[in-house]
C-alpha positions as CSV (number, residue, x, y, z in Angstrom):
1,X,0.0,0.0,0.0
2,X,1.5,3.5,-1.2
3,X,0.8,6.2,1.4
4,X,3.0,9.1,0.6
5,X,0.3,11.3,0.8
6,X,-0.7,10.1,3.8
7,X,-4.3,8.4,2.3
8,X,-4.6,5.4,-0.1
9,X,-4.2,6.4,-3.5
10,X,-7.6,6.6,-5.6
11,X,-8.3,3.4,-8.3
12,X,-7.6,6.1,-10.6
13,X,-4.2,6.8,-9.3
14,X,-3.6,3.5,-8.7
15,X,-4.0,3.1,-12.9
16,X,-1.8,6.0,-13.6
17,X,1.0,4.3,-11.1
18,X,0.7,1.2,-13.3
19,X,1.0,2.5,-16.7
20,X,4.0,4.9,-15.4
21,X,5.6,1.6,-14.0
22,X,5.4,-0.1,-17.4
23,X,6.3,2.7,-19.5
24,X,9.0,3.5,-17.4
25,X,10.8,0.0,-17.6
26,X,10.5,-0.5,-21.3
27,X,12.2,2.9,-21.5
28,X,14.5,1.6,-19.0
29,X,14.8,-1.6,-21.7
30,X,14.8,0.4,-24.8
31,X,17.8,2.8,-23.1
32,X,19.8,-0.1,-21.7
33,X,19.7,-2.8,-25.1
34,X,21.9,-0.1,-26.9
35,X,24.0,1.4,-24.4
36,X,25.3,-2.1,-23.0
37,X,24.0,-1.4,-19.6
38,X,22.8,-4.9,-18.3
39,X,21.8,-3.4,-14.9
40,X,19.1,-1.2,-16.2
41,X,18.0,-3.8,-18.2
42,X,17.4,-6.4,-15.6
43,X,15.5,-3.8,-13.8
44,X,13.2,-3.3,-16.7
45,X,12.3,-6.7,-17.4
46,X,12.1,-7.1,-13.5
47,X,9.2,-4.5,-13.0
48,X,7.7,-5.8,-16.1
49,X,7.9,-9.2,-14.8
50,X,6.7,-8.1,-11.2
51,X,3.6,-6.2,-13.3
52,X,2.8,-9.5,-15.1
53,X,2.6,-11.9,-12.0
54,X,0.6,-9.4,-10.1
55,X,-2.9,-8.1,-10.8
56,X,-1.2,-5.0,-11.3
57,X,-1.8,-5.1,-15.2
């Protein structure tokens, strides 16, 4: 449960905080595949996979 704002985020938020999560690993991916940078990669494909075996998707 996210409570940075010190109340539960709405369903809508919730969404928004999903979609950023997966746009911001394949941009992690997409970054990583031509720079060589295996780390960032990893961490990509890890919050994708995370995403996937959640009912976060």
């Amino acid at each position: 449960m996210f409570e940075g704002f010190g109340r539960r985020l709405t369903a809508v938020e919730e969404a928004a905080l999903r979609c950023l999560c997966a746009v911001d690993a394949a941009s992690a991916i997409s970054w990583g595949v031509p720079h060589d940078d295996e780390e960032i990669v990893a961490r990509g494909r890890a919050t994708l996979a995370r995403l996937m075996e959640s009912d976060l998707v």
